[in-house]
C-alpha positions as CSV (number, residue, x, y, z in Angstrom):
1,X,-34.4,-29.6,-30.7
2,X,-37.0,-31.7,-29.7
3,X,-35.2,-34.8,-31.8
4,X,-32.1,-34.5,-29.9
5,X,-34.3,-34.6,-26.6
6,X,-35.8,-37.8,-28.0
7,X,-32.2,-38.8,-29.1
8,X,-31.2,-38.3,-25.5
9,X,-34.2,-40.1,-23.2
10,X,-33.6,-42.9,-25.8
11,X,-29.6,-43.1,-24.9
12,X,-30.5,-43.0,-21.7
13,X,-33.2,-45.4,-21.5
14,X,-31.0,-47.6,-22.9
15,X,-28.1,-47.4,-21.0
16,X,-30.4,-47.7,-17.9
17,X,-31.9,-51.0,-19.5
18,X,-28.0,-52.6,-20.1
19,X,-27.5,-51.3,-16.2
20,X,-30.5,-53.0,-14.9
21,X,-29.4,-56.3,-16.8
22,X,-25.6,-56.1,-15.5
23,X,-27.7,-55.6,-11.8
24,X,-29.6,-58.9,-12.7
25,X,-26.2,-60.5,-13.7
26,X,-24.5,-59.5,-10.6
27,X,-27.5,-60.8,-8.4
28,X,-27.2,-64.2,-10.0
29,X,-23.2,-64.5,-9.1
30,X,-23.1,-63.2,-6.0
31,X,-26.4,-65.7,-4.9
32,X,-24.9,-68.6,-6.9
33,X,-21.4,-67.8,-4.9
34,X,-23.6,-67.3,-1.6
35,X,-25.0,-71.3,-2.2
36,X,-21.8,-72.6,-3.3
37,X,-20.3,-70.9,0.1
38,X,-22.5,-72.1,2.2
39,X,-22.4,-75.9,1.1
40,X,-19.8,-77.3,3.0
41,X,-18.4,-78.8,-0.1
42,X,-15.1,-77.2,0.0
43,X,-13.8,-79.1,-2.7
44,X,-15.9,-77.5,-5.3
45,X,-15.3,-74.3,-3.9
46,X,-11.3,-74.6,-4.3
47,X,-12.2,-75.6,-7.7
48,X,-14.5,-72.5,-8.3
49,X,-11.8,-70.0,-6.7
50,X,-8.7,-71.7,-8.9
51,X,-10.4,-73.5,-12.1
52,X,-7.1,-74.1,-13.5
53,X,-5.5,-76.2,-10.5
54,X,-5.5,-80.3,-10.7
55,X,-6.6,-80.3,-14.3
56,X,-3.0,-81.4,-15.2
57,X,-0.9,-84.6,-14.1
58,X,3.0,-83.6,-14.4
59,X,5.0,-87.2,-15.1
60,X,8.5,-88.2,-15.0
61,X,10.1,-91.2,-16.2
């Protein structure tokens, strides 16, 4: 009995450890969007919101 209680707080220790590190991950985005926002560089914002736009030059002869 007492294993499978040890089992348990370790499960949960762990999933509370990946949750505090998706947190920390989450915190980084949202501050480096914040920065990017409030520069008033709106070019590399466009090219943050749609990465694959203007990487391409379409040609004809």
């Amino acid at each position: 009995m007492s294993m499978s209680l040890n089992q348990g707080k370790a499960q949960q220790q762990a999933s509370l450890s990946v949750m505090k590190m998706a947190v920390g991950n989450a915190k980084q985005q949202g501050e480096a969007v914040r920065e990017l926002i409030s520069s008033s560089n709106v070019k590399a914002l466009q090219q943050a919101a749609q990465p694959h736009l203007g990487g391409n030059i379409d040609l004809k002869l």
